[in-house]
matplotlib code that plots the C-alpha trace (Angstrom):
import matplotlib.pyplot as plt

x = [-28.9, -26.0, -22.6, -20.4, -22.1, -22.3, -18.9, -15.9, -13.1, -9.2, -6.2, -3.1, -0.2, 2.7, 1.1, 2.1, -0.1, -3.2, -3.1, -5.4, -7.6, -8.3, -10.1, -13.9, -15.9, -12.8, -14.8, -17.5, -20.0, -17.7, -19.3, -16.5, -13.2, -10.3, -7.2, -3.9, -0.5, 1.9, 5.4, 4.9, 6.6, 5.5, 3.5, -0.7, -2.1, -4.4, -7.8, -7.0, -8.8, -11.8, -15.1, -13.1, -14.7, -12.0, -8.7, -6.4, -2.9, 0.3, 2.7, 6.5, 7.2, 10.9, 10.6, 9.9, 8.6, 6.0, 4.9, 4.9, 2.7, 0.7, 0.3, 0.2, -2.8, -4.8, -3.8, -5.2, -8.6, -9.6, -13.0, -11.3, -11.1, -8.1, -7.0, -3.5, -1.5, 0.9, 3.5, 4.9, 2.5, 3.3, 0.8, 2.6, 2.6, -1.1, -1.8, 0.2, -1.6, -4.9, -3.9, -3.2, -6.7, -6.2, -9.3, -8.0, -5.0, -4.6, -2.3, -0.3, -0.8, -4.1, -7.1, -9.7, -12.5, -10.8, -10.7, -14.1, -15.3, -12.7, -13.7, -17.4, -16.6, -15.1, -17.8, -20.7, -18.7, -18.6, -22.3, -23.2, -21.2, -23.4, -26.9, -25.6, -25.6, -22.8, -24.1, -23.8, -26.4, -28.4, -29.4, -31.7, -32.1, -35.3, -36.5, -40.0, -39.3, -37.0, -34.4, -34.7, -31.0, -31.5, -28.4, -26.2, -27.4, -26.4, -23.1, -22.5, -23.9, -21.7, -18.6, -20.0, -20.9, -17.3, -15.9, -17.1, -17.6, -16.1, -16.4, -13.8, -15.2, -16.0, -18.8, -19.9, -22.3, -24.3, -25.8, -28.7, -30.5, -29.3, -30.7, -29.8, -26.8, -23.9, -22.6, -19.4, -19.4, -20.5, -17.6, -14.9, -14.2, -13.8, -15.2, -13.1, -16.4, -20.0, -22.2, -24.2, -21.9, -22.4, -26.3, -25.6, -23.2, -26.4, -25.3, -21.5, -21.0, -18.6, -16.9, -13.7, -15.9, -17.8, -14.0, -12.9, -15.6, -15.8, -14.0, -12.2, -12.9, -10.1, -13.6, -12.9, -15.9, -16.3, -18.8, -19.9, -21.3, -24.7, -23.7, -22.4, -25.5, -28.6, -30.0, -33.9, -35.1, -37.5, -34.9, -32.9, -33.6, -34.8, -32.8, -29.4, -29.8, -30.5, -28.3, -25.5, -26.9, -26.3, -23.0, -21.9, -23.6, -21.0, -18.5, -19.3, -20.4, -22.8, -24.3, -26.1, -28.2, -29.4, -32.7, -33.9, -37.0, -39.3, -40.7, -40.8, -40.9, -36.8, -36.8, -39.3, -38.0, -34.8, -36.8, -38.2, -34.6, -33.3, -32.9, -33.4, -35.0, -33.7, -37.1, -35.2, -38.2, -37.9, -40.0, -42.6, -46.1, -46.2, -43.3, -44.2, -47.3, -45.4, -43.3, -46.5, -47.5, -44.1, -45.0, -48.4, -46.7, -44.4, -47.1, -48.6, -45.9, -45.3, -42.9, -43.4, -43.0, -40.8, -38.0, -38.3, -36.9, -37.9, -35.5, -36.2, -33.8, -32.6, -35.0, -33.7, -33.3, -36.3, -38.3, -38.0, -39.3, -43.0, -43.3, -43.9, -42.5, -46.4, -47.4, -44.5, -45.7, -48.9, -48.7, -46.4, -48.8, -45.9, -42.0, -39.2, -36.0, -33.9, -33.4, -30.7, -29.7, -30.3, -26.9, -27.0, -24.4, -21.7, -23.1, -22.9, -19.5, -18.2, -20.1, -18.9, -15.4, -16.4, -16.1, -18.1, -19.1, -16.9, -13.9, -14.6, -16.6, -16.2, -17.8, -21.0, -24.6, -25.0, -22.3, -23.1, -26.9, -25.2, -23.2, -26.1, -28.3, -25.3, -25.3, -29.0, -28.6, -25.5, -27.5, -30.7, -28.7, -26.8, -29.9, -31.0]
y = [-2.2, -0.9, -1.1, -0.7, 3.0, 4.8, 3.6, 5.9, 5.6, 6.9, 7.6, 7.5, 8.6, 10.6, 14.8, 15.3, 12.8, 13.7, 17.7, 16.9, 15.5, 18.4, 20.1, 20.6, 17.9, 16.1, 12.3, 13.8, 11.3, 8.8, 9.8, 10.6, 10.6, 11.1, 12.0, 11.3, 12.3, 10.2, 8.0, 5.2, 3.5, 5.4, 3.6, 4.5, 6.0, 3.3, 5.3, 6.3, 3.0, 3.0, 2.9, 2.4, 0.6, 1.0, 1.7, 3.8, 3.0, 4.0, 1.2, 1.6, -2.2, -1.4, -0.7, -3.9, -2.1, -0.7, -4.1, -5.5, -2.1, -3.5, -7.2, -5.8, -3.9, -6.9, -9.2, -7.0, -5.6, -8.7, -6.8, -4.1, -3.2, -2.2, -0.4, 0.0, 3.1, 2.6, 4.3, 2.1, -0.6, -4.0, -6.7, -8.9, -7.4, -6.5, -9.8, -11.2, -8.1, -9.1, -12.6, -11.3, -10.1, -6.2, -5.3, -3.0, -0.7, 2.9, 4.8, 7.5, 10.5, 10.0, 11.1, 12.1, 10.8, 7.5, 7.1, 8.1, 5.5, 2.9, 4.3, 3.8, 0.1, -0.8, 0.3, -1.1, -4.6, -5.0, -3.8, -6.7, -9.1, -8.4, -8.7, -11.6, -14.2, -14.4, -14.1, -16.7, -18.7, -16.9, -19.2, -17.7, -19.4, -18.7, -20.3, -21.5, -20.0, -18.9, -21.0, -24.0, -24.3, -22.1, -20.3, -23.2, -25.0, -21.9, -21.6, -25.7, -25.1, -22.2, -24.9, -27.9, -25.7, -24.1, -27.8, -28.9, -25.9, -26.5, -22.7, -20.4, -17.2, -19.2, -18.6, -16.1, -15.7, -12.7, -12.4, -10.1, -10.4, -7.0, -7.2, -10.8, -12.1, -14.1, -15.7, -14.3, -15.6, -19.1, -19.3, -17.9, -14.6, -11.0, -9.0, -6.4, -4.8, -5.2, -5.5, -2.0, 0.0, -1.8, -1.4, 2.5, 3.1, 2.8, 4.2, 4.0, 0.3, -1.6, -4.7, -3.2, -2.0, -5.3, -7.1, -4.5, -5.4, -9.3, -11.3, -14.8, -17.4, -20.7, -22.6, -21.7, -19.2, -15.5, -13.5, -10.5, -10.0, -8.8, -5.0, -5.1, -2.3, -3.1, -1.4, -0.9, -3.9, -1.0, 1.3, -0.9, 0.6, -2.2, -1.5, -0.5, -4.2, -6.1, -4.1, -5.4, -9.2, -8.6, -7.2, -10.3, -13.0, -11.4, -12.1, -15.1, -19.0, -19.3, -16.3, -17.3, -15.0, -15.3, -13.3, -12.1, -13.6, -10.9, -10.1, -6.5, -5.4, -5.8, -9.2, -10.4, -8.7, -11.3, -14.1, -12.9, -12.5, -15.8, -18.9, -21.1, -20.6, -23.1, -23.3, -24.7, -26.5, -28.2, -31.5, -30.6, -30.4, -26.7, -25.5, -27.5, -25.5, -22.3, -23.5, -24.2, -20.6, -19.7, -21.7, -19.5, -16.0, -17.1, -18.0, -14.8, -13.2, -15.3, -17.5, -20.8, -24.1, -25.9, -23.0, -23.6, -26.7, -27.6, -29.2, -30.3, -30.0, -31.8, -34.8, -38.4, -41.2, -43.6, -42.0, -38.4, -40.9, -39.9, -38.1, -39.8, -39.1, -39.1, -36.7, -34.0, -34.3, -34.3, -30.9, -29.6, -30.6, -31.9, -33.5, -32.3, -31.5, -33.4, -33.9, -33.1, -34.9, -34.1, -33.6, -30.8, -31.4, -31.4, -28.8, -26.8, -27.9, -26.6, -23.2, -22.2, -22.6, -20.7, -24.1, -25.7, -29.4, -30.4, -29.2, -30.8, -33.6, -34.2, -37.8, -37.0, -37.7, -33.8, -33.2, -36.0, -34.8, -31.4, -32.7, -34.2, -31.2, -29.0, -31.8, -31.1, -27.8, -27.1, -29.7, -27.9, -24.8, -25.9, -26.6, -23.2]
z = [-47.7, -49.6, -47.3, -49.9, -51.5, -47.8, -47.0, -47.8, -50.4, -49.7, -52.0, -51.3, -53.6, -53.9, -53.4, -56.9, -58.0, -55.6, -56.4, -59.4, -57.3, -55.1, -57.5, -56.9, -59.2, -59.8, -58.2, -58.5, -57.8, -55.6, -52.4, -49.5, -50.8, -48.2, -50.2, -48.1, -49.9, -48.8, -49.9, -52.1, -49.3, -46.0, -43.7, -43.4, -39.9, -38.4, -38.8, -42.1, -43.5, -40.6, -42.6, -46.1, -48.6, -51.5, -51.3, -54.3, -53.3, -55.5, -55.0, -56.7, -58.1, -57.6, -53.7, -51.5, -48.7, -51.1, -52.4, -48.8, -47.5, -50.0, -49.0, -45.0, -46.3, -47.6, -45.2, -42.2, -44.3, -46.4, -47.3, -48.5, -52.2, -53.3, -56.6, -57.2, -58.5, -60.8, -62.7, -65.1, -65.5, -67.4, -68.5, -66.1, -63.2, -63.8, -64.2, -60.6, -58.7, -59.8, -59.0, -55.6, -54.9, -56.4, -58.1, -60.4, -61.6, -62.1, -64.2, -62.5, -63.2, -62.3, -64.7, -62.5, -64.7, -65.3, -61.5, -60.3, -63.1, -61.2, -57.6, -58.6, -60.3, -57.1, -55.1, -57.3, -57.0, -53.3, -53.0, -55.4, -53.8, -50.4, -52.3, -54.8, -52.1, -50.4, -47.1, -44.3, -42.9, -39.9, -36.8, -34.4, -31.0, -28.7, -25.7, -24.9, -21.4, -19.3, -17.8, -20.5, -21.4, -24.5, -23.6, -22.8, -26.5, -28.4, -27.2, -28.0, -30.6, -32.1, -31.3, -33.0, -36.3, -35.8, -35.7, -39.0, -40.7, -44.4, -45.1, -45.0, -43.0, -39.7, -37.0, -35.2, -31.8, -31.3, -27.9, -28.0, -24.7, -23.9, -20.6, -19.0, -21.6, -20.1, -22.9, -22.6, -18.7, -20.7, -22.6, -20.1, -22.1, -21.6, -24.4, -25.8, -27.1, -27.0, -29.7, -28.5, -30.4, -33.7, -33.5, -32.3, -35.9, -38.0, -41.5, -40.5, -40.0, -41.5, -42.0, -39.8, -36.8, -36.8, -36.8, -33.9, -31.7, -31.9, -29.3, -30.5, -28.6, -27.9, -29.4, -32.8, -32.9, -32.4, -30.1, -29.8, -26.2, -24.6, -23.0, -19.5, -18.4, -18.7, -21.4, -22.4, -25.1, -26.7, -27.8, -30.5, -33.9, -35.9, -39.6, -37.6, -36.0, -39.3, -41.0, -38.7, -38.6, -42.9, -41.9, -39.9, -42.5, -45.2, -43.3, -41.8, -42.7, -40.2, -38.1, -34.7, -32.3, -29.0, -28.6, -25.0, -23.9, -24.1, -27.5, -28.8, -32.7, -33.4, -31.9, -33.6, -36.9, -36.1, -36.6, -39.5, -41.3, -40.0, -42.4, -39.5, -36.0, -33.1, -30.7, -27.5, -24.7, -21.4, -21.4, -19.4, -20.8, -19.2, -21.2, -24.4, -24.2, -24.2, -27.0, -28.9, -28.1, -30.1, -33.1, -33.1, -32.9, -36.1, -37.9, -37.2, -38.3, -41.3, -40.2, -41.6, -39.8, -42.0, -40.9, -37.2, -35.8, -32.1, -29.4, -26.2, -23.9, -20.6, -22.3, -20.6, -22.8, -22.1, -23.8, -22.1, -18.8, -18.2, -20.9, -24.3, -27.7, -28.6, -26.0, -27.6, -31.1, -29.9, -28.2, -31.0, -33.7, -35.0, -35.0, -32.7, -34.7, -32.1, -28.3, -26.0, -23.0, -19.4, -17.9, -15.7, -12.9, -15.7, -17.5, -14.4, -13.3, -16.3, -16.8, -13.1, -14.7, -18.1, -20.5, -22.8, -21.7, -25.1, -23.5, -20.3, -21.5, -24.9, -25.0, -23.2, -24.3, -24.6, -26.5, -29.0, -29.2, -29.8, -32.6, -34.6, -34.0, -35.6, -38.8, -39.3, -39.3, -41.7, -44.2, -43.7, -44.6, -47.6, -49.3, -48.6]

ax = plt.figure().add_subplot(projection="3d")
ax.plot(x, y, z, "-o")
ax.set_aspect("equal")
plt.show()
């Protein structure tokens, strides 16, 4: 999946420096190039950069509204590569731009060959940063049935990672039960976009879309929410939805997604992708069963074992009560990852006021079982 080469570039310069770019052939070979003249100083139309990948951009050393377009530019598109035009350029003011996060200068007037090779540069550099390995780690979360808490450890979840995260891109929460989500409800949020649209861009995704459509939450995390119509689970086009999950892992630390409860092909491609599958259980023998029925279906599928790690939620402390630690690993044919605690009336007090039991709760047995589960999983993931 190449992001960066279907992506667009844009130059903007002075029009006596883009006329001898018009010419037909003059990039050849660049892909779409949108050629804006403007002032080395004037100020860029929002759209202009939607679906960029790299950015030509004459800046005039001597203006300071130039040089701070400039730093307004990477400030607000961090992904963005950006090559800077230049006049007059000195070794030292080369050398502090690339400092700054430039990937390259131009000499103006432009030579159209020289620039394409740039453009192309540019373009080849973000694509390899994508497939080099600098993508996140991708959680998925499924339930062994409906109505185990597999919703309410997710979201916790997201937090605790967020806490303690020692990246620098943060955490985001994908909520793809397209048909019955309420995370956003969960964390007391109202989306300002859906993650429908994202899936829908196919080819024209990009790192700005995906940042226009995720919602910030006061946990420290962002979320992209379920749609608010229920939409059919058998229409998702498989690549547009792993291309976004790849899209989200490159810019964040830690990418987790919430999966519906019915399995079709897409879903099932998820857990394929994932580093690490979260199998959330109730502690009944009936619903260990089902989550033993899971296990099955990702071995079918090629999934091993050592990438799933089983919880069992609203578990009580002696010993999950009647039921044994024995009788779990016995049904699991193996070990549980980790238990979490049976709180419910707190858990519920603060869902019907859109908070996370931390908030609310932050000492609780939940919250701590929470909290180790989210230490497993970061280790787990830096040895990836």
């Amino acid at each position: 999946m190449q992001f960066a080469s279907t992506g667009r570039s844009v130059v903007v310069a002075d029009r006596e420096y883009v006329d001898a770019l018009r010419a037909e052939g003059a990039l050849r070979g660049c892909g779409s190039v949108a050629i804006m003249p403007l002032a080395s100083d004037a100020s860029i139309p929002v759209d202009t950069l939607r679906g960029a990948q790299v950015l030509v951009l004459e800046v005039d050393p001597a203006l300071e509204s130039s040089l701070q377009r400039l730093s307004n530019i990477r400030a607000e598109h961090p992904d963005l590569a950006v090559i800077v035009a230049l006049r007059d350029a000195n070794v030292a003011l080369v050398r502090t731009l690339i400092r700054q996060g430039v990937v390259d200068v131009a000499q103006l007037p432009f030579s159209p060959d020289n620039l394409a090779t740039q453009i192309l540069d540019a373009l080849s550099s973000q694509t390899e940063h994508v497939r080099s390995g600098h993508l996140g780690t991708l959680f998925t979360v499924v339930q062994a049935t409906g109505g185990c808490g597999a919703t309410t450890a997710i979201t916790h979840l997201a937090e605790a990672l967020a806490r303690t995260n020692a990246g620098s891109r943060g955490v985001c929460l994908i909520d793809l039960d397209l048909q019955g989500g309420d995370i956003a409800a969960y964390l007391g949020v109202e989306p300002k976009a859906t993650v429908e649209p994202l899936i829908e861009a196919g080819g024209r995704l990009d790192a700005e879309l995906m940042r226009s459509a995720v919602t910030e939450t006061r946990y420290g995390f962002d979320v992209l929410a379920a749609p608010e119509a229920i939409r059919p689970i058998d229409k998702i086009h498989a690549d547009h939805l792993l291309a976004m999950l790849r899209m989200a892992q490159s810019m964040y630390d830690y990418v987790l997604v919430d999966l519906p409860p019915v399995w079709t092909n897409w879903s099932l491609s998820v857990v394929q992708a994932a580093d690490r599958i979260v199998l959330v259980s109730d502690k009944s023998i009936a619903h260990l069963r089902q989550a033993k029925r899971r296990l099955r279906l990702f071995e079918e599928i090629d999934v091993p074992r050592s990438r799933v790690e089983v919880v069992v939620g609203r578990s009580e402390r002696k010993l999950f009560g009647a039921i044994k630690a024995d009788d779990v690993r016995d049904t699991l044919g193996g070990e549980m990852a980790g238990s979490l605690a049976s709180e419910p009336s707190l858990l519920r007090e603060a869902q019907d006021e859109g908070r996370l039991l931390s908030e609310t709760h932050p000492k609780s047995r939940f919250v701590t079982d929470i909290a180790a589960l989210a230490a497993t999983m970061a280790a787990k993931a830096g040895a990836r």
